[in-house]
SETI-427310 format. One record per residue (C-alpha): residue number from 0; residue in one letter; z, x, y. Coordinates in nm, 4 decimals. Example, Ala and Ser with C-alpha at 12.3 -4.5 7.8 and 13.67 -1.06 7.14 Angstrom:
2
num/residu/pz/px/py
0/A/0.7800/1.2300/-0.4500 $
1/S/0.7140/1.3670/-0.1060 $
END
This chain:
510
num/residu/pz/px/py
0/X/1.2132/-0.9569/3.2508 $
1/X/1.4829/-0.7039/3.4081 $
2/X/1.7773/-0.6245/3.1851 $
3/X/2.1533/-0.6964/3.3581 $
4/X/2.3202/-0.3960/3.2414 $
5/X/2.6628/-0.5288/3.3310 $
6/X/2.5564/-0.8560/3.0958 $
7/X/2.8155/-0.9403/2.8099 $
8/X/2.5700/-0.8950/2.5575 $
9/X/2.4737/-0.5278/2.6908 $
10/X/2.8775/-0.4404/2.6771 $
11/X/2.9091/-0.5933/2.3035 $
12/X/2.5814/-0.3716/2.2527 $
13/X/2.6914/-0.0547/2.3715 $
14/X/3.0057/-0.1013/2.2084 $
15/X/2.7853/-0.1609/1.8466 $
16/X/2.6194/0.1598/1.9583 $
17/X/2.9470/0.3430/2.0114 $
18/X/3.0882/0.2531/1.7299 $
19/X/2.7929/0.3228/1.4404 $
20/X/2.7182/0.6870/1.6699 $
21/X/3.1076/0.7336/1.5552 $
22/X/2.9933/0.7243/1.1677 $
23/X/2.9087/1.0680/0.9887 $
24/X/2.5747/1.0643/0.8107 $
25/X/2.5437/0.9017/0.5399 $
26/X/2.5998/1.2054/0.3081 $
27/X/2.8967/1.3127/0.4542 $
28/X/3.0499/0.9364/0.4526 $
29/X/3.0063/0.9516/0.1024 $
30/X/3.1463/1.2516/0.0643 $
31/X/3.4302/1.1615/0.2555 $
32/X/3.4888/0.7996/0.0486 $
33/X/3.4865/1.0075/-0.2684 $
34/X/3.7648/1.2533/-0.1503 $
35/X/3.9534/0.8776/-0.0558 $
36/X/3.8477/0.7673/-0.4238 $
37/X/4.0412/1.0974/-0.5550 $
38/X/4.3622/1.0527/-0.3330 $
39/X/4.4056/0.6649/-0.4308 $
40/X/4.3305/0.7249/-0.7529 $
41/X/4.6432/0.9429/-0.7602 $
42/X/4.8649/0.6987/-0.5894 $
43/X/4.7573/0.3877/-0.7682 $
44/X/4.8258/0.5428/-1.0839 $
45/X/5.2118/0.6563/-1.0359 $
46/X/5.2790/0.2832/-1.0570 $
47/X/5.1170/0.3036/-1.2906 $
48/X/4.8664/-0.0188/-1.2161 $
49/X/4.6443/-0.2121/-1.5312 $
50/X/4.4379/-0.4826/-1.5870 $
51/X/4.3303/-0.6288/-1.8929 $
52/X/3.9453/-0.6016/-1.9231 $
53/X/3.7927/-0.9530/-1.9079 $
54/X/3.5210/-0.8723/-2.1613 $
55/X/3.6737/-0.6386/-2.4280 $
56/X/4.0263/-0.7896/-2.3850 $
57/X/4.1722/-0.4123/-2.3731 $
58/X/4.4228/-0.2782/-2.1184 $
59/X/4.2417/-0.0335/-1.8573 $
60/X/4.5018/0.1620/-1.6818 $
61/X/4.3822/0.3281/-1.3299 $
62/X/4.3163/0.6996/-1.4019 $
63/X/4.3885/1.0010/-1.1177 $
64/X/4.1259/1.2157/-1.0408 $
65/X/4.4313/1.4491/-0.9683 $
66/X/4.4839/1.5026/-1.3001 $
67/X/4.3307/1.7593/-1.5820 $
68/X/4.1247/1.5618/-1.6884 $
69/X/3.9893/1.4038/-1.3929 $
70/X/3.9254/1.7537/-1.2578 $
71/X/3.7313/1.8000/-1.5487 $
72/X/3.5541/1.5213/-1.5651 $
73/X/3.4577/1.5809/-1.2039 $
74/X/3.3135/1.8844/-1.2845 $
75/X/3.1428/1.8060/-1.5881 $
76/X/2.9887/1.5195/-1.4654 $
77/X/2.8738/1.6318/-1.1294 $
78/X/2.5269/1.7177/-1.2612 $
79/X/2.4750/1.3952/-1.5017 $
80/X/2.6120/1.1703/-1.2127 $
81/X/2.3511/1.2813/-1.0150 $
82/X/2.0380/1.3176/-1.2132 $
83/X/2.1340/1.0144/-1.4647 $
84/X/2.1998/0.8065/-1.1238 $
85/X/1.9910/0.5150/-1.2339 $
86/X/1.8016/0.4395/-0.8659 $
87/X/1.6877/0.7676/-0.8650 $
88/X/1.4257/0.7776/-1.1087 $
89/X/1.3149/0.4753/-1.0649 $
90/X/1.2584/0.4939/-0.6856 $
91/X/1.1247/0.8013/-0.7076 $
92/X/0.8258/0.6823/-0.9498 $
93/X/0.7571/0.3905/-0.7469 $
94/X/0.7080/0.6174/-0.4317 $
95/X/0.4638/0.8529/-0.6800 $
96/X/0.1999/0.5054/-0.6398 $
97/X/0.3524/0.3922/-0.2971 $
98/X/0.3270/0.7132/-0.1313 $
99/X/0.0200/0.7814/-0.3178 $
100/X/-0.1683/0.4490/-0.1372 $
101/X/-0.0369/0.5169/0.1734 $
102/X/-0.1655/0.8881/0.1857 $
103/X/-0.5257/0.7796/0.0587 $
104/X/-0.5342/0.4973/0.3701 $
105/X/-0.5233/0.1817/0.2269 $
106/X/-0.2112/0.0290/0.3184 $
107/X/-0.3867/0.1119/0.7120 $
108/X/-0.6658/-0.0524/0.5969 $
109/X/-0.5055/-0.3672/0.4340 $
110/X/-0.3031/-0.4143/0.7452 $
111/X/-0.5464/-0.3659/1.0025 $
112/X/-0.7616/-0.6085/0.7752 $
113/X/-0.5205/-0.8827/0.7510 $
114/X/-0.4942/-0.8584/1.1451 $
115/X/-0.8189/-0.7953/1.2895 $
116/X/-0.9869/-1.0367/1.0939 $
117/X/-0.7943/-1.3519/1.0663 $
118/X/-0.9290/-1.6466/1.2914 $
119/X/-0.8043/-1.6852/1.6414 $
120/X/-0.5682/-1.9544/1.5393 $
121/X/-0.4079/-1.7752/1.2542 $
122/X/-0.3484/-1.4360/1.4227 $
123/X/0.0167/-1.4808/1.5204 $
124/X/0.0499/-1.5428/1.1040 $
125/X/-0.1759/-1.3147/1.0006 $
126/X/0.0321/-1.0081/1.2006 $
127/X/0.3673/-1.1489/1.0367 $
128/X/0.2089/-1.1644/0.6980 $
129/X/0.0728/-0.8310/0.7523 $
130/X/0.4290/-0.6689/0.8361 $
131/X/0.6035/-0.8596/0.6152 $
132/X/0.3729/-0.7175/0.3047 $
133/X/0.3301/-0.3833/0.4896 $
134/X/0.7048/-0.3444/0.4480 $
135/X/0.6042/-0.1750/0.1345 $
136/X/0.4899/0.0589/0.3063 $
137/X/0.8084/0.1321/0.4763 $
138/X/0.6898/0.3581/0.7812 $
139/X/0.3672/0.3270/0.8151 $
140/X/0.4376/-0.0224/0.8879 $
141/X/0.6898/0.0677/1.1425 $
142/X/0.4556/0.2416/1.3163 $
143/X/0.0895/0.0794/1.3004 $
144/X/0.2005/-0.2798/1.3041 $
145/X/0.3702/-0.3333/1.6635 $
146/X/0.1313/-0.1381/1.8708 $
147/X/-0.1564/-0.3186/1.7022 $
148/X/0.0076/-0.6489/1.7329 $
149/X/0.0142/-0.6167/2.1355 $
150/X/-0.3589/-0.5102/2.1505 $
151/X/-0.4849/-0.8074/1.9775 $
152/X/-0.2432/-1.0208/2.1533 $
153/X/-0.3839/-0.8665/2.4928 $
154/X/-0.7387/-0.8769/2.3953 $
155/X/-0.6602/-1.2733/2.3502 $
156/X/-0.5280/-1.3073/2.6582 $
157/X/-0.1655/-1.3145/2.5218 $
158/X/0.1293/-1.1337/2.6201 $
159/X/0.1441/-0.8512/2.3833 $
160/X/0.4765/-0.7603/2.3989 $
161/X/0.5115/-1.0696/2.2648 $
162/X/0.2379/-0.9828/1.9772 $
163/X/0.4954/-0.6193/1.9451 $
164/X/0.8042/-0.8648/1.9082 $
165/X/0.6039/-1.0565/1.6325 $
166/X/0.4908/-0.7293/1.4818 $
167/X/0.7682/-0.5463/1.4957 $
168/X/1.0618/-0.8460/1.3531 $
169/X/0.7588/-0.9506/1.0490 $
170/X/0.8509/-0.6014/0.9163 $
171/X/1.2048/-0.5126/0.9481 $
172/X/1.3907/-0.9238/0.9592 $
173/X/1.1203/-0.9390/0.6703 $
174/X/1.2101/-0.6124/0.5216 $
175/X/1.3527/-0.6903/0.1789 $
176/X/1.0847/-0.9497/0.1569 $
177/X/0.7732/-0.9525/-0.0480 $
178/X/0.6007/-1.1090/-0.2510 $
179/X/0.5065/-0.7398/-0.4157 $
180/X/0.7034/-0.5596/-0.6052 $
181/X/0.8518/-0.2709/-0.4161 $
182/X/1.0062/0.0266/-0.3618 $
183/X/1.3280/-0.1669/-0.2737 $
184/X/1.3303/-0.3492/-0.6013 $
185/X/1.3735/-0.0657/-0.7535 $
186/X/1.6084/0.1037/-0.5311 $
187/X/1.8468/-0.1906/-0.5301 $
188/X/1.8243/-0.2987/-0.9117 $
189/X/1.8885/0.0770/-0.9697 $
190/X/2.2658/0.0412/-0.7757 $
191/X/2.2856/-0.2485/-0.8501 $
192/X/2.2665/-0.1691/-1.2601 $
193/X/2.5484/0.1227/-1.1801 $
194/X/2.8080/-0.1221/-0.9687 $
195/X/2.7466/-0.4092/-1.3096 $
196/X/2.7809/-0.1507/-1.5950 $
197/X/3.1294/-0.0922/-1.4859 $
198/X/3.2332/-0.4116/-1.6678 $
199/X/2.9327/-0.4540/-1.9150 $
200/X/2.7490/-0.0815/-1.9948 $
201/X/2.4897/-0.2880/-2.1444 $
202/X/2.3445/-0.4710/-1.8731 $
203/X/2.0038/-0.4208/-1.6750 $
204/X/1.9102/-0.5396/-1.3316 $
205/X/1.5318/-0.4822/-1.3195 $
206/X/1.3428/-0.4408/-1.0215 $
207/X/1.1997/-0.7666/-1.0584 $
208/X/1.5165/-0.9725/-1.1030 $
209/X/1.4974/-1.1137/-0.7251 $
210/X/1.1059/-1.1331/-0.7553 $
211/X/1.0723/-1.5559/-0.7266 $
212/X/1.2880/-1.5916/-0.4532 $
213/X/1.1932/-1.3304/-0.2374 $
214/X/0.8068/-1.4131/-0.2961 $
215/X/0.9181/-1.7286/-0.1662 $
216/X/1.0850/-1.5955/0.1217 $
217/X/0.7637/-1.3734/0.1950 $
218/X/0.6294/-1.6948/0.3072 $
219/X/0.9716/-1.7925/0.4787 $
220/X/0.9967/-1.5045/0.7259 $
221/X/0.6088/-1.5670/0.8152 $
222/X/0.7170/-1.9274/0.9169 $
223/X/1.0184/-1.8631/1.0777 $
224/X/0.9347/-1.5439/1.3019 $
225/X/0.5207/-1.7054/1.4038 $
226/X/0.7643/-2.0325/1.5467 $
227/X/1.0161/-1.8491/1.6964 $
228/X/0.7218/-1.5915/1.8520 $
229/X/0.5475/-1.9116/1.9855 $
230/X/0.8011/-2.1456/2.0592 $
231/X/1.0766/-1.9174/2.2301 $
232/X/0.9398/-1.5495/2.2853 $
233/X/0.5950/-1.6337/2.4637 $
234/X/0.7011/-1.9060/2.6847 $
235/X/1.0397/-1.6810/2.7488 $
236/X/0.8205/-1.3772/2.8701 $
237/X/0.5548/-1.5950/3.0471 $
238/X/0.2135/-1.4196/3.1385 $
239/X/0.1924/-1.0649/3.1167 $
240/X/0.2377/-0.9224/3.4469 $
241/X/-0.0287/-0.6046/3.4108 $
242/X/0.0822/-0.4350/3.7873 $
243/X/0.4095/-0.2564/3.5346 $
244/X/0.1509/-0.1313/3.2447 $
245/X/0.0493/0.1871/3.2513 $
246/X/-0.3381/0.1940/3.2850 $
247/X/-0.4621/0.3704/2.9939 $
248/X/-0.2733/0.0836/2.7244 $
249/X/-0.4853/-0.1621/2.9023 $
250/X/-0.7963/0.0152/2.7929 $
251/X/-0.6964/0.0587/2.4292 $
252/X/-0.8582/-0.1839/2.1481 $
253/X/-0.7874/-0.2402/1.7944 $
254/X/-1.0547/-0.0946/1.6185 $
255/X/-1.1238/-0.2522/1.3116 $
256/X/-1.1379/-0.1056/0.9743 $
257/X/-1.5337/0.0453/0.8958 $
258/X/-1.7451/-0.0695/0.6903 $
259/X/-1.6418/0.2248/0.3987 $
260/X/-1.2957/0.1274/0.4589 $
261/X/-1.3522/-0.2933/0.4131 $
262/X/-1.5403/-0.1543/0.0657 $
263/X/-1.2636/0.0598/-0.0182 $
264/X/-1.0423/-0.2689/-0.0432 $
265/X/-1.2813/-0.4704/-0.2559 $
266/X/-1.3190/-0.1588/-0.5092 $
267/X/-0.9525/-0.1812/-0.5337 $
268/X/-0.9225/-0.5740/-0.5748 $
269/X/-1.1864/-0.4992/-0.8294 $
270/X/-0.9592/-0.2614/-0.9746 $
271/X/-0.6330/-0.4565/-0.9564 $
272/X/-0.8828/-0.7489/-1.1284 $
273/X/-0.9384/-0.5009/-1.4485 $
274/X/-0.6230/-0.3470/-1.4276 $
275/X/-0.4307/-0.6705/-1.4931 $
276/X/-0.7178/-0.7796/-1.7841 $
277/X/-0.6015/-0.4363/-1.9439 $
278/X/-0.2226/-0.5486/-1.9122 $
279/X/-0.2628/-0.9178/-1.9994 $
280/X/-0.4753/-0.7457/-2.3156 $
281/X/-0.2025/-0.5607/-2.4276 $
282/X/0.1075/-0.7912/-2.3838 $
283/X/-0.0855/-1.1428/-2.4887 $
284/X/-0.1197/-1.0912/-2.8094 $
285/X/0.1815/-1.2527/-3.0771 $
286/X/0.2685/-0.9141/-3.2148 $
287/X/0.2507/-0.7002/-2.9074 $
288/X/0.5154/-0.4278/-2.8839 $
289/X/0.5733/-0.5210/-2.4831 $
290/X/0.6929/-0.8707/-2.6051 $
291/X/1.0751/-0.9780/-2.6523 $
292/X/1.2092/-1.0731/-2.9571 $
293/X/1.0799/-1.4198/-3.1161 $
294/X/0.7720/-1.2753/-2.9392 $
295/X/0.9047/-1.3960/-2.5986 $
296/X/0.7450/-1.2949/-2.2665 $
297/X/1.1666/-1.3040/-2.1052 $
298/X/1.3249/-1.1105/-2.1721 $
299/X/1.0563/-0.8501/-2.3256 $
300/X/0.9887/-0.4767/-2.2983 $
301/X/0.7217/-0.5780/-2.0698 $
302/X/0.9473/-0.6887/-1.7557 $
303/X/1.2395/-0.4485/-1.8361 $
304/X/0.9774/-0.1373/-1.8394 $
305/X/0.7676/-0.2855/-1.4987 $
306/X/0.7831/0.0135/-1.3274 $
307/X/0.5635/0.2125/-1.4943 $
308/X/0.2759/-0.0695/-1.5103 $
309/X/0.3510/-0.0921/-1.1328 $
310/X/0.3144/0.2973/-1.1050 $
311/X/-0.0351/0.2637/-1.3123 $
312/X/-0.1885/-0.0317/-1.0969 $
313/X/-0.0370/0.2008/-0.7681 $
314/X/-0.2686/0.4494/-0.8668 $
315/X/-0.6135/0.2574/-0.9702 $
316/X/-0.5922/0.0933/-0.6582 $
317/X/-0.5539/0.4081/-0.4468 $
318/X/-0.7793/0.6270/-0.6501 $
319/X/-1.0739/0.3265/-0.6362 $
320/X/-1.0041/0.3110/-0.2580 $
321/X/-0.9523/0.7171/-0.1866 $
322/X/-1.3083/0.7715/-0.3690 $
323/X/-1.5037/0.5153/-0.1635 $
324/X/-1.3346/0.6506/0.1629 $
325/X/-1.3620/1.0181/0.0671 $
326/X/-1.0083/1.0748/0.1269 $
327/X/-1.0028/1.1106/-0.3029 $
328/X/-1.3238/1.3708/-0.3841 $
329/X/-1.1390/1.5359/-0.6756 $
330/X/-0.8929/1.4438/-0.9580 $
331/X/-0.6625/1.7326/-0.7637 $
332/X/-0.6480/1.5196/-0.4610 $
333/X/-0.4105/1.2969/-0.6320 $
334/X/-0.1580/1.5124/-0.6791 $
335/X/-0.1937/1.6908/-0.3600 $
336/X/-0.1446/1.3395/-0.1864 $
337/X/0.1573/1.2340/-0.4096 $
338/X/0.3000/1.5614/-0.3436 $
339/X/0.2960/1.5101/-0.0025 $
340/X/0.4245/1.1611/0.0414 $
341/X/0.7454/1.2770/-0.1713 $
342/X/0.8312/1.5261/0.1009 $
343/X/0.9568/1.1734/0.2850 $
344/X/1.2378/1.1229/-0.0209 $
345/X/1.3646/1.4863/0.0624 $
346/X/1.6806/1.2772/0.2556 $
347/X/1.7269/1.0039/0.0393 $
348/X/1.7196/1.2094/-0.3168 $
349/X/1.9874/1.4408/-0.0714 $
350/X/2.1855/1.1444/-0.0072 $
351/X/2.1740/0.9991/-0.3950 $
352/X/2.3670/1.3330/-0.4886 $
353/X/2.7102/1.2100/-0.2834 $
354/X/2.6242/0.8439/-0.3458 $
355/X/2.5798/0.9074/-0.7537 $
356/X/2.9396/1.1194/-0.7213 $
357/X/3.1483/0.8581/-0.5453 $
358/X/2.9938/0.5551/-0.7420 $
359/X/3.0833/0.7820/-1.0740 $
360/X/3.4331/0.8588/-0.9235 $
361/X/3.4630/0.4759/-0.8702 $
362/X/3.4054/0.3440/-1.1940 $
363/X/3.5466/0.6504/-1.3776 $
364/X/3.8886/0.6120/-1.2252 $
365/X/3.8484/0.2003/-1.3479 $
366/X/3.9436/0.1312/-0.9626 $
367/X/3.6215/-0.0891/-0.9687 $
368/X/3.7415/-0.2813/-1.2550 $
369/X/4.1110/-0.3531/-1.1275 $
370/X/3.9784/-0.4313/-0.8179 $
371/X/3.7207/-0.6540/-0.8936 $
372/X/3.9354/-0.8808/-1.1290 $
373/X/4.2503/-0.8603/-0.9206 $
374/X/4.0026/-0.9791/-0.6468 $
375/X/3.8436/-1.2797/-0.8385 $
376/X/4.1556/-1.3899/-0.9602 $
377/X/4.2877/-1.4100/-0.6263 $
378/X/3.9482/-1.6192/-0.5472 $
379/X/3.9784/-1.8072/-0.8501 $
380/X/4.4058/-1.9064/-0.6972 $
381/X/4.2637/-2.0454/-0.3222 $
382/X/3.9673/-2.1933/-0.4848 $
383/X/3.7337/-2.0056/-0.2611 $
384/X/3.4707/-1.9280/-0.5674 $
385/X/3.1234/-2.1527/-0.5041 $
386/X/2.8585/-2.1417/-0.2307 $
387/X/3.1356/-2.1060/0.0786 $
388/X/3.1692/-1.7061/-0.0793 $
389/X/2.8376/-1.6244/-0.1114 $
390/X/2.7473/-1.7172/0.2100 $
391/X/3.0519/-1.5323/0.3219 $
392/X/2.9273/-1.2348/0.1600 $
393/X/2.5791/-1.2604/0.3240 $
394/X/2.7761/-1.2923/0.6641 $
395/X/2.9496/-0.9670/0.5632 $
396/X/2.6581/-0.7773/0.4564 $
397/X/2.4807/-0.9012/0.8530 $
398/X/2.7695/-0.7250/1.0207 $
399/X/2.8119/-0.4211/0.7968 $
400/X/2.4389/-0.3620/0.8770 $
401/X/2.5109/-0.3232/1.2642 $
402/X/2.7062/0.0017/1.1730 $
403/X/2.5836/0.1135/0.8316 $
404/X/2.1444/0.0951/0.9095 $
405/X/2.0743/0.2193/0.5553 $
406/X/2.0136/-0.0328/0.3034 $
407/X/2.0431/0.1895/0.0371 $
408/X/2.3756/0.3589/0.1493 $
409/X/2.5174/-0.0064/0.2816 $
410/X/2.4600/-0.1038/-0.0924 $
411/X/2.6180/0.1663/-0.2420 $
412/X/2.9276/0.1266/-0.0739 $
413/X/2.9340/-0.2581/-0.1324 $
414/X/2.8134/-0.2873/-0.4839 $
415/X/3.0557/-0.1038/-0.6565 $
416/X/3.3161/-0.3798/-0.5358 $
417/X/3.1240/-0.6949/-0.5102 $
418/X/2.9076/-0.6718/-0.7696 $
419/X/3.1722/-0.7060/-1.0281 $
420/X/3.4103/-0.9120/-0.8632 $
421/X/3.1562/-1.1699/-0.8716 $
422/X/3.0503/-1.1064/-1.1893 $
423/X/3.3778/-1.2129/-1.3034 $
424/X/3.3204/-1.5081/-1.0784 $
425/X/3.0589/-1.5838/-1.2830 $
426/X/2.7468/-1.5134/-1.0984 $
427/X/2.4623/-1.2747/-1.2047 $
428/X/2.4408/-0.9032/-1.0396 $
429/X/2.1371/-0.9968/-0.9363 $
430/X/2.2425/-1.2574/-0.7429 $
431/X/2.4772/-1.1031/-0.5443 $
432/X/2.2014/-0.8003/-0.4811 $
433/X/1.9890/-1.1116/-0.3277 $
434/X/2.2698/-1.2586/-0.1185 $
435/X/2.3425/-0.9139/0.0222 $
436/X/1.9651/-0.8522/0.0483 $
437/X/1.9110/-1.1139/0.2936 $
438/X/2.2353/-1.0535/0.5516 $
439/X/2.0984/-0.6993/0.6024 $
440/X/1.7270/-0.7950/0.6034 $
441/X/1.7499/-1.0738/0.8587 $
442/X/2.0009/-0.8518/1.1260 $
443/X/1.8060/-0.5156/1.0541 $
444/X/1.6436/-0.6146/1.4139 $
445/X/1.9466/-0.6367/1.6026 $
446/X/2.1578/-0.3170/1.5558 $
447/X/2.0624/-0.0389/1.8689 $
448/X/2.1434/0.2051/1.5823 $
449/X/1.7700/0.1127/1.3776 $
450/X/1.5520/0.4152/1.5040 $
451/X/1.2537/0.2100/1.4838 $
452/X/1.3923/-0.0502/1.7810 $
453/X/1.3926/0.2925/2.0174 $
454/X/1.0246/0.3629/1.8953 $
455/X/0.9218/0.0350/1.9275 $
456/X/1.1154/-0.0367/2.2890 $
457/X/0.9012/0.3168/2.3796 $
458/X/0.6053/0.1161/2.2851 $
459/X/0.7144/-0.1832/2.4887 $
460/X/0.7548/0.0389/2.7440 $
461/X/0.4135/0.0691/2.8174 $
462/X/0.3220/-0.2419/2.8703 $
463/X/0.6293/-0.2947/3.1018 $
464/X/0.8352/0.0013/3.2428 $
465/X/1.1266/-0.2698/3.3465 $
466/X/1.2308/-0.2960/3.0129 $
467/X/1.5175/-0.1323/2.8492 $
468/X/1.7341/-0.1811/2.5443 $
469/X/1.9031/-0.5104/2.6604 $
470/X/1.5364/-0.6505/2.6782 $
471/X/1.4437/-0.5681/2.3185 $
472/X/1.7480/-0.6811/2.1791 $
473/X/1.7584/-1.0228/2.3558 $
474/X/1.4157/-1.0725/2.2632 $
475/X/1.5446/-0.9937/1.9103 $
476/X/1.8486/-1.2181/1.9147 $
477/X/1.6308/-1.5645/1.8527 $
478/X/1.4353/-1.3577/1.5653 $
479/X/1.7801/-1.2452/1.3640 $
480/X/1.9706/-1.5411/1.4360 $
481/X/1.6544/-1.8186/1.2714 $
482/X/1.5451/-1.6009/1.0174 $
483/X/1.9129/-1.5494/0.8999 $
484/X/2.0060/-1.9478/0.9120 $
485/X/1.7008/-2.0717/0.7503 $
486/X/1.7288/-1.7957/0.4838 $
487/X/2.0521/-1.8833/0.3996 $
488/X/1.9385/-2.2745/0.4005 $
489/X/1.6897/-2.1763/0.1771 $
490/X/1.9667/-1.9750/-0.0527 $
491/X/2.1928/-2.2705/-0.0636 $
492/X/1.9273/-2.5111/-0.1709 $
493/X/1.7775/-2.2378/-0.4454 $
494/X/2.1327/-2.2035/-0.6032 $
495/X/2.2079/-2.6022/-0.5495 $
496/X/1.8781/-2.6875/-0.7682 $
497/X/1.9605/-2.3795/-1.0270 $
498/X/1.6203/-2.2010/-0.9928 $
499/X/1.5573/-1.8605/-1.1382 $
500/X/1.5789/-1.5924/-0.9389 $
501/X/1.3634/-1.4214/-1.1677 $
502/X/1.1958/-1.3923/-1.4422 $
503/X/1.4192/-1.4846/-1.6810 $
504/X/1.7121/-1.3982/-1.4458 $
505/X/1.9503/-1.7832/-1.3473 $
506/X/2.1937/-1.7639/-1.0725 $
507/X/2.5093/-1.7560/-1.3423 $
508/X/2.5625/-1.5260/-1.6031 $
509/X/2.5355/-1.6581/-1.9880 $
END
């Protein structure tokens, strides 16, 4: 297929790309919205603008950061903002295990598993179930998943850019999905837990509050993207046309894991069977500390503290797998891996300083707070308040995403204003983290600005040399714009029936 660069979609492309190159990094957005936090701060509060608190009942008065005492508190704070920023510490545990797995090989392993040995029929599934779980990953998955994808789709005969396509949307449309608990979870929950304690300081978001519906949408994605792969991609491409490959892809093969390797997975299932006989020991019985009050499994200890159980299994899986394999021969290995798979957060714990200022800044200055109930009230007046705004704000989260590719930093800048608006609406913060979870999952294939389209378009490349970034993104439209409708299908019909979320987490707040 040869791009039209003069097409209408290329223009409205390049004018996406434009626009998001425009953007500062990250940091220095951040930085820049907090010196805007300071300056309306200032000039909301000679009028001298109030709310009354919908919880306490109390008057809150905007504050300026302009003052004495916000100059103080900015400079106080600065250190506490940033090292008591809730995401932080969680994230960076869960990446202690994650990064840990990934440096000892298994996540490789477990992919190339799930792919090179699922039956002819069920390989198009297997690679999207693959990606969509690899996602965990983050990276790695980026990376292995595509180029793996086209060599078993070209060793069956099958157009493997089609097999990349598959490959490459299972991981990033699927991104947010899984039916493990993940390094996102935690992430999220973490900003998510900031943005809500500006109008309750006593509420958690854990990072399995989304857990049931996005295990359910693990299996969602894999549906969605294996039709649209099948149905639309491979008949759109048609047979691979070889004379535009370069000659030395057509020689490569997936190799499949080794025999060491394949052992190395079923001494860590073995492990991940004991570890969870050790947990269900110590959290079954009636007077267990990890249980709630009343003795209750939800709320309890158990689910609010999951990240360090998480952390635990993270590391008996990689240290039974790392052994077997040899890439584990001494207790110091462990370290030495984890130390080196934390070199990767460098960027984001970077980025958390400006994010954990502005957020602070936000909330401090009780801008979030008149905001968000000046906002719902307005809501509340046009009657705009059920399913019509969620799926509004799921539309605004897709489109944000095609100029703001960090999910982290997207979140930031929209939690600290939806999260309580719609908590006054109502609705859990949870809930609104899934909603906005889903509009930048599904259209994370889309934007020009993802680095991982370029890498996987240079993959693509390849196979074809005709193909530019027109091609991938066409071939990504069908992808985004399924995935997205039948997500939010399945979101409407999940908050219609009233199902959890979660464990112990409902849709509406108590």
């Amino acid at each position: 297929m040869q791009p039209n660069s003069s097409s209408v979609m290329n223009r409205i492309l390049n004018r996406v790309e434009w626009l998001g190159n425009k953007l500062p990094h990250p940091f220095i957005l951040f930085v820049y919205l907090a010196v805007a936090i300071i300056i309306i701060s200032w000039i909301v509060s000679l009028f001298s603008v109030s709310v009354e608190h919908p919880m306490s009942g109390e008057t809150i008065e905007a504050k300026s950061l302009f003052s004495g005492e916000g100059v103080l508190f900015m400079i106080e704070s600065m250190i506490t903002n940033f090292t008591g920023f809730a995401p932080l510490g969680l994230i960076l545990t869960m990446m202690l295990g994650i990064g840990l797995a990934q440096q000892v090989g298994l996540f490789d392993t477990l992919m190339k598993a799930t792919i090179m040995r699922a039956p002819t029929a069920l390989v198009t599934y297997a690679i999207i179930f693959a990606a969509v779980l690899g996602n965990i990953a983050s990276d790695a998955a980026m990376i292995i998943i595509p180029p793996l994808a086209a060599m078993v789709f070209y060793s069956l005969g099958r157009n493997p850019i089609a097999g990349m396509c598959a490959g490459f949307a299972g991981v990033t449309a699927g991104f947010t999905a899984n039916i493990l608990i993940a390094g996102t979870d935690a992430l999220l929950a973490g900003i998510t837990t900031e943005a809500a304690r500006s109008l309750d300081p006593d509420i958690l978001v854990t990072p399995v509050d989304n857990w049931f519906f996005m295990s359910v949408s693990t299996f969602m994605v894999v549906l969605v993207v294996g039709l649209v792969t099948t149905r639309i991609i491979e008949p759109r491409l048609g047979k691979f046309d070889e004379s535009y490959a370069e000659p030395a892809v057509l020689n490569e093969s997936a190799e499949k894991p080794k025999r060491k390797e394949m052992l190395g997975l079923l001494y860590a299932g073995i492990g991940t069977i004991v570890y969870i006989g050790i947990v269900l020991a110590l959290i079954l019985p009636e007077g267990s500390v990890f249980r709630g009050e009343g003795g209750s499994f939800i709320p309890s200890p158990f689910l609010s503290n999951i990240v360090p159980f998480i952390l635990i299994w993270f590391i008996v899986v990689s240290v039974a797998y790392g052994v077997t394999v040899g890439s584990v021969k001494k207790p110091g290995d462990v370290p030495m891996h984890m130390t080196e798979a934390m070199k990767s957060m460098v960027p984001y714990i970077v980025l958390v300083f400006a994010i954990s200022q502005f957020i602070a800044y936000f909330n401090w200055t009780n801008l979030s707070t008149i905001l968000a109930v000046n906002t719902s009230e307005f809501l509340e007046g046009i009657g705009f308040t059920g399913l019509g705004l969620m799926v509004a704000f799921i539309i605004l989260a897709t489109l944000l995403n095609q100029v703001i590719t960090s999910g982290s930093a997207q979140w930031a800048l929209m939690a600290p204003v939806f999260v309580p608006m719609l908590m006054l609406l109502g609705y859990d913060p949870a809930y609104a983290q899934l909603a906005y979870r889903i509009g930048d999952s599904a259209s994370s294939v889309l934007t020009p600005l993802n680095p991982y389209l370029i890498m996987v378009l240079g993959f693509m490349k390849r196979y074809d040399s005709r193909l530019g970034l027109g091609s991938i993104i066409s071939l990504m439209i069908p992808y985004a714009f399924f995935v997205l409708a039948v997500w939010i299908v399945l979101f409407v019909i999940w908050t219609l029936l009233g199902l959890p979320i979660g464990p112990g987490v409902d849709i509406y707040l108590d």
